[in-house]
C-alpha positions, 0 to 999 in steps of 0.5 A: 200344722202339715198332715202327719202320714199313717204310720205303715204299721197299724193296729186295727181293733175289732173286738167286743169286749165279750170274754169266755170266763173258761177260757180266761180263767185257764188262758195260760194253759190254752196257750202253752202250744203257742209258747212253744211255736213262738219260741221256735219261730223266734229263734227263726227270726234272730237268724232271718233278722241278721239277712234283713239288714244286710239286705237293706243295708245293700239294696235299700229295701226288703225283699218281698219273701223276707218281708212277708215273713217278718211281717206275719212274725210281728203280726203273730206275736201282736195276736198271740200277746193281745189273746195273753194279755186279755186284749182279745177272747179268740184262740189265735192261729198260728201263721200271723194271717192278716185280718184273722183276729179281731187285734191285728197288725196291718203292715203296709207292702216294703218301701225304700229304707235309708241305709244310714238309719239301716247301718245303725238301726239296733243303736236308734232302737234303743229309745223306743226298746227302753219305752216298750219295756215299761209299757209292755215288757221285753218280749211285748211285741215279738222278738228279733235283731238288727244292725248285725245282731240280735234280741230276742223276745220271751212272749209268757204272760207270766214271765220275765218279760212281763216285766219293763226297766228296774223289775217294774210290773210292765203297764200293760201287764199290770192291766192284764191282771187287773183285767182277769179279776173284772173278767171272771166277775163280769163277763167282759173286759173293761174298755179302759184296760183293753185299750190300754193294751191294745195300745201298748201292742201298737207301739210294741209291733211298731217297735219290732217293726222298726227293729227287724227292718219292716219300715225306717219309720220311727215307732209313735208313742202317742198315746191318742193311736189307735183312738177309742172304738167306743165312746169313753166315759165321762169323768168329773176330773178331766186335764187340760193340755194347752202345751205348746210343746216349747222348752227353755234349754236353760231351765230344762237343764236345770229343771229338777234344781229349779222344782226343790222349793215346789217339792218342799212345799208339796210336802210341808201341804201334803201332811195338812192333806193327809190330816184333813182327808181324816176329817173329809173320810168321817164327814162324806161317810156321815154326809154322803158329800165332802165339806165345800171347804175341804173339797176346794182344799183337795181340788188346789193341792191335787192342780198343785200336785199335776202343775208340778209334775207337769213341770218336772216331768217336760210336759209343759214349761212354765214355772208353776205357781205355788197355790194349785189356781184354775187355769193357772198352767198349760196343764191343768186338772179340771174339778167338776162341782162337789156330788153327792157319794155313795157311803159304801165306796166311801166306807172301802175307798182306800181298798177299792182304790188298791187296783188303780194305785197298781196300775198307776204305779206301772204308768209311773215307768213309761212317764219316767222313760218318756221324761227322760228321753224328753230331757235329751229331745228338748235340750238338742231342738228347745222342743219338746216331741208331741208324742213324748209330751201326750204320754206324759199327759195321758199318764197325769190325767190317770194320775190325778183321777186317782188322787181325786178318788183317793182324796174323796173329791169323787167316787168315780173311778179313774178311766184307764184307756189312753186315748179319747173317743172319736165319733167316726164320720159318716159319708153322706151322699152326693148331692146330684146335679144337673143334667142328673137331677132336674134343677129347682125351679125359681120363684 
């Protein structure tokens, strides 16, 4: 596979996790001077925005004045939603200065733009809007206009815009609230959560990007940006992705027909799983471990559950099975060995399980809209985009993390962060040679 270019908006996370519980606590009211200057820098923006077109629409490139002022726009508003959303602990300046908070926006220097993409750039903004109002909310990642004409973004933690399609919790907020609570207890953000959002920033200032004319590069979705800056929990249920990122036009199409004898039989299994999970409650919580047999029950219907949605859903292609089989599908659920479990998160498993059933819900948005944008992809090229398939991917890896705590196969909490941990290489030292080096004698 050819080497994919940086995108020319990235996001750098430099931050520890350490959070002041003061300053967390009353996060809102520290904020309410930037709630201010947002709003008039916004306003700014709209009428800056409309210059920008027409002037890449002209000349093929932004001016470099209106592009330094846009670009420390969207690197503000990536500042000030990473403090509101818990994403940082540093009060924010006010200038959107480069390399100035630990979650910052990099944006490379302005380059030749395609006028065509420019004349109607609002109209091909509307996929990765709809993405970004389930993922971060309507004004996660700035506020402003192309093609003529404007939008503009509310950034209040506890606004509207929080909000994605259909009055939907956004996921990044949901994480945020999930975040305060862990913060005020502990002292520090969870990393899953922090990088949740510091994901959802990324894709929220590539957005703005694209949108107020910074870059013709589509915004990237993919979840695995930016990677994890620390090492990412192991977890006894981990999925699978051997997609091939191949779709069938006819069965596409199609797909949610093809699924009805697949949603039957999820039902008709699910009523034998909620009656056995009675039993599987009573003997972990006397035992302190799941019966062989019901854990090899739950392990199939949860692989069944995943192959199935998998399939509905675009991120893979298949027609599954019926029996929920190891390594029957491209995407599959791998179930570590039945260990013992501690009686007391057994005893409050469906209360401590509340958390992660909010956030899967939120995750539940940015799946639908990605599946739904999937649908018209795979239709028009019989392939499906590799970041369209890996959200879909991160948020069934979620999910199936979820039903297995809730289904008792674990008392390990799902990991919420959205990309793996890559160890950084190491630059090793040149080997010297001669005439630097004496050369080894022979024998």
């Amino acid at each position: 596979m050819a080497a994919v270019e940086p995108h020319p908006i990235r996001l750098v996370v430099e931050d520890d996790l350490a959070r002041s519980r003061l300053t967390v606590f009353f996060r809102l009211l520290l904020a309410i001077p930037h709630l201010i200057w947002i709003t008039l820098w916004t306003i700014a923006m709209v009428l800056i925005a409309i210059v920008n077109w027409f002037a890449v629409l002209l000349t093929g490139r932004l001016p470099g004045g209106l592009h330094d002022f846009t670009a420390a726009y969207v690197r503000y508003t990536t500042h000030l939603n990473a403090y509101l959303y818990l994403a940082a602990n540093p009060y924010p300046g006010f200038l959107g200065t480069p390399g100035s908070y630990p979650i910052d926006a990099r944006i490379e220097e302005p380059e030749r733009q395609s006028r065509w993409k420019t004349a109607f750039r609002i109209f091909l903004a509307l996929p990765a809007l709809l993405l970004m109002t389930t993922l971060v909310g309507a004004g996660g990642g700035g506020g402003g206009g192309g093609g003529g004409g404007g939008t503009t973004g509310d950034t209040d933690f506890g606004s509207e815009a929080a909000w994605g399609a259909g009055g939907t919790a956004s996921a990044v907020f949901v994480a945020a609230i999930l975040a305060w609570f862990a913060i005020l207890a502990r002292g520090y953000a969870p990393v899953g959560l922090r990088d949740l959002a510091a994901y959802g920033l990324r894709y929220a200032a590539q957005t703005f990007g694209y949108v107020l004319l910074l870059t013709d590069r589509y915004p990237n979705v993919d979840p695995r940006e930016p990677p994890a800056t620390q090492p990412t929990p192991e977890k006894p249920v981990r999925l699978r992705v051997e997609d091939d990122l191949r779709r069938s036009r006819l069965t596409v199409f199609f797909r949610l027909l093809l699924a009805i004898p697949h949603f039957v039989w999820l039902f008709l299994w699910g009523i034998a799983v909620f009656l056995a999970l009675i039993v599987g409650w009573f003997a972990t919580l006397a035992t302190g471990r799941l019966p062989d047999a019901l854990h090899r029950f739950f392990s199939a219907y949860l692989r069944y559950e995943i192959h199935v949605f998998a399939f509905v859903l675009l991120v893979a292609n298949p027609f599954p099975g019926f029996t929920g089989t190891p390594g029957s599908y491209p995407v599959d659920v791998e179930i570590g060995p039945r260990e013992p479990q501690n009686r007391w998160k057994t005893l409050f498993r469906l209360f401590l399980a509340i958390p992660a059933a909010l956030l899967n819900s939120a995750l539940s948005g940015p799946l639908y809209v990605a599946a739904f944008l999937g649908w018209f992809a795979s239709l028009a090229l019989a392939r499906m985009p590799e970041s369209l398939r890996n959200l879909g991917a991160y948020v069934l890896r979620y999910s199936a993390q979820f039903y297995a705590y809730l289904y008792l196969l674990t008392d390990s909490y799902p990991y919420s962060g959205p990309a793996e941990y890559v160890e950084p290489e190491v630059a090793l030292e040149p080997v010297p040679t001669w005439p630097d080096a004496p050369p080894e004698p022979s024998f």
